[in-house]
C-alpha positions as a Markdown table, in Angstrom:
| # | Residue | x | y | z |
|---|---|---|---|---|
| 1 | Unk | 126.3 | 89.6 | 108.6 |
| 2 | Unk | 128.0 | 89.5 | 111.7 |
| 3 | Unk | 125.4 | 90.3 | 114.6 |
| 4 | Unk | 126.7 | 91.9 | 118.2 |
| 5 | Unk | 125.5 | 89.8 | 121.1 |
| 6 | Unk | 122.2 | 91.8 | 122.0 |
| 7 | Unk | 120.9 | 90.0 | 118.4 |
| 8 | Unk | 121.8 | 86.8 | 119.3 |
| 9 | Unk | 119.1 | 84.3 | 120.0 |
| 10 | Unk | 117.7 | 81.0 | 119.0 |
| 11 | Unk | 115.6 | 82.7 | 116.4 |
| 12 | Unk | 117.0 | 84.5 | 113.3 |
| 13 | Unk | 114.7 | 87.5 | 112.9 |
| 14 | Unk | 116.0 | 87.2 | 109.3 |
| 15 | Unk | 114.8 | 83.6 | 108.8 |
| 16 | Unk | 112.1 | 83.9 | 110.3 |
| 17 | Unk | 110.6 | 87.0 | 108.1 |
| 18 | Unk | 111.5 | 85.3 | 105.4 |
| 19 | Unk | 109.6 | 82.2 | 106.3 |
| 20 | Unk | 106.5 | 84.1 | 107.1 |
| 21 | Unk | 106.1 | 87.3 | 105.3 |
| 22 | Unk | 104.9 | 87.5 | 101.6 |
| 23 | Unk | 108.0 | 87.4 | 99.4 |
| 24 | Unk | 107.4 | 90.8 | 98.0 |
| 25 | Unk | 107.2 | 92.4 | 101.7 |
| 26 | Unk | 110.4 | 89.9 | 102.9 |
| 27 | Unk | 111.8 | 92.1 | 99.6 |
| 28 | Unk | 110.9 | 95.5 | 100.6 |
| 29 | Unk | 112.2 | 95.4 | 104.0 |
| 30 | Unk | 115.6 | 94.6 | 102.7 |
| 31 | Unk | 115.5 | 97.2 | 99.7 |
| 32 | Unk | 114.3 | 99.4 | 102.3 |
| 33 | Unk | 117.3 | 98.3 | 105.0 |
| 34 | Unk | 119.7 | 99.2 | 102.0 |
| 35 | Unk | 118.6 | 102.8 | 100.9 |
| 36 | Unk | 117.9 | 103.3 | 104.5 |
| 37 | Unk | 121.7 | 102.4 | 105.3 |
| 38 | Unk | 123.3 | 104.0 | 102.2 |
| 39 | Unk | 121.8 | 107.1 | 102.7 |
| 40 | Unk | 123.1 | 107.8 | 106.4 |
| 41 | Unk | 126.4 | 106.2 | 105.7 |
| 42 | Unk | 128.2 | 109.5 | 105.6 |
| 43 | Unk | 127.0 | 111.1 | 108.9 |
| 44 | Unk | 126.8 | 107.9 | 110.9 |
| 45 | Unk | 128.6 | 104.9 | 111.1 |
| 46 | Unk | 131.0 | 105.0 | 107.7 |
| 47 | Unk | 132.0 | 101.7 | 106.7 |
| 48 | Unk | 130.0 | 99.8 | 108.8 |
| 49 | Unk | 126.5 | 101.1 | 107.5 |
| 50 | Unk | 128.1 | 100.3 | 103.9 |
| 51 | Unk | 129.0 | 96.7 | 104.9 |
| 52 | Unk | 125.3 | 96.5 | 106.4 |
| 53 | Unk | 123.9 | 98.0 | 103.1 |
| 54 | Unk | 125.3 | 95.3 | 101.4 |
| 55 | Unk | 124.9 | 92.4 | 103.5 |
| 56 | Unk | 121.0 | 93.2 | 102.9 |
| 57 | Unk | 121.4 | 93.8 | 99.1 |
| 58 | Unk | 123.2 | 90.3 | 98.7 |
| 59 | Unk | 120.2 | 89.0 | 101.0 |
| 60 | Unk | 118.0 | 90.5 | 98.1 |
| 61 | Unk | 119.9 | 89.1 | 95.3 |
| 62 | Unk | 119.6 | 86.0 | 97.1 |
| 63 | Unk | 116.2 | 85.7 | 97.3 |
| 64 | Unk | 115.8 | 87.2 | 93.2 |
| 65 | Unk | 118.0 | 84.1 | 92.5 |
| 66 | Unk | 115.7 | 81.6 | 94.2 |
| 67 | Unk | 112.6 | 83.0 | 92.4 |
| 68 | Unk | 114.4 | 82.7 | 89.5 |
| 69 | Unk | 115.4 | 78.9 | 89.6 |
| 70 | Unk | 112.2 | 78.2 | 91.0 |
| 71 | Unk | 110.1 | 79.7 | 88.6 |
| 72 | Unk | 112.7 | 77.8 | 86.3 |
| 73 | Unk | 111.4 | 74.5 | 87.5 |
| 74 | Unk | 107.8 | 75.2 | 87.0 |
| 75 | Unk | 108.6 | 76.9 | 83.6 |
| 76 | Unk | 107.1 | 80.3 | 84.3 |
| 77 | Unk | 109.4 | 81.8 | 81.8 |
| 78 | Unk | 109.1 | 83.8 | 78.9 |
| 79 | Unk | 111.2 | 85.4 | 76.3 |
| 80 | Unk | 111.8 | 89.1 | 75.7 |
| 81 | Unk | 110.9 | 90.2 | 72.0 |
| 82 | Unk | 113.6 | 93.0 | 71.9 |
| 83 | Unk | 116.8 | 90.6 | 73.6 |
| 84 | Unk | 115.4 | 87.5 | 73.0 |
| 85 | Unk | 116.5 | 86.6 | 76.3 |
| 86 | Unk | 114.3 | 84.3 | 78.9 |
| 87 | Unk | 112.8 | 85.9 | 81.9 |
| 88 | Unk | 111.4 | 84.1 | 84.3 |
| 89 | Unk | 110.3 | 86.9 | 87.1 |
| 90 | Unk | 107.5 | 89.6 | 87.3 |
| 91 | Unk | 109.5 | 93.2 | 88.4 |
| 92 | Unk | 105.7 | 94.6 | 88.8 |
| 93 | Unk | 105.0 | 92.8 | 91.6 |
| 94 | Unk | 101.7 | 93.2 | 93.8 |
| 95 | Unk | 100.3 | 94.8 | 90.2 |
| 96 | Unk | 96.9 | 93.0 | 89.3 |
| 97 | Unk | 98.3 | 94.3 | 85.7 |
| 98 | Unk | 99.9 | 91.6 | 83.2 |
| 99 | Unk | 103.0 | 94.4 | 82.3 |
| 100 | Unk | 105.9 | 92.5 | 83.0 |
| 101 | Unk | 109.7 | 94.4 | 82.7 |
| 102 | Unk | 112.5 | 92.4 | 81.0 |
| 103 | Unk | 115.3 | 91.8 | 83.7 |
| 104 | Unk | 118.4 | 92.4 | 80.9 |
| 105 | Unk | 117.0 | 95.3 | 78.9 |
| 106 | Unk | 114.5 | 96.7 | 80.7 |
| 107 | Unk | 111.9 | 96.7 | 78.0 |
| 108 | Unk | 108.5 | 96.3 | 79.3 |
| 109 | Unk | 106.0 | 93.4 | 77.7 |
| 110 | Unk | 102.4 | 93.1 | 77.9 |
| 111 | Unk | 101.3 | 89.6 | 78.8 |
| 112 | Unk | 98.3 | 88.0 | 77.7 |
């Protein structure tokens, strides 16, 4: 994401949330920066609230895929009964419940 030079500064606000915020609210701001820039694309700024939309969402899907290896490498996985494929991530997140949703089909699992 390329920043104009009001951003710039020896901090990255982006690192820096990420380093101190829980992972699920690190998560919602940038699920939340994506609708919020989808949904004024059209009377705003065009293509550059798309591009913004989805330099967040690739931020997002960076941060699913490190959750996903690390929870590789402590072996938090589990395999859906329906695809038979593992899963190694919680969707429900901040839920005290033990329903977990399978990322590939969606199916939802109760764990014990």
């Amino acid at each position: 994401m390329t920043r104009p030079s009001h951003y710039k500064s020896k901090i990255d606000p982006l690192a820096y949330m990420k380093e101190n915020m829980s992972a699920a609210g690190y998560e919602g701001f940038l699920i939340g920066n994506v609708i919020k820039y989808v949904t004024r694309y059209p009377k705003k700024n065009g293509l550059e609230d798309l591009k913004k939309a989805k330099d967040y969402l690739n931020k997002a899907i960076e941060l699913y895929e490190e959750e996903e290896e690390e929870n590789r490498k402590k072996n938090l996985c589990w395999i859906c009964a329906k695809c038979l494929k593992p899963n190694s991530r919680t969707i429900l997140r901040g839920s005290t419940s033990t329903k977990v949703r399978c990322a590939y089909c969606g199916s939802s699992v109760r764990v014990n």
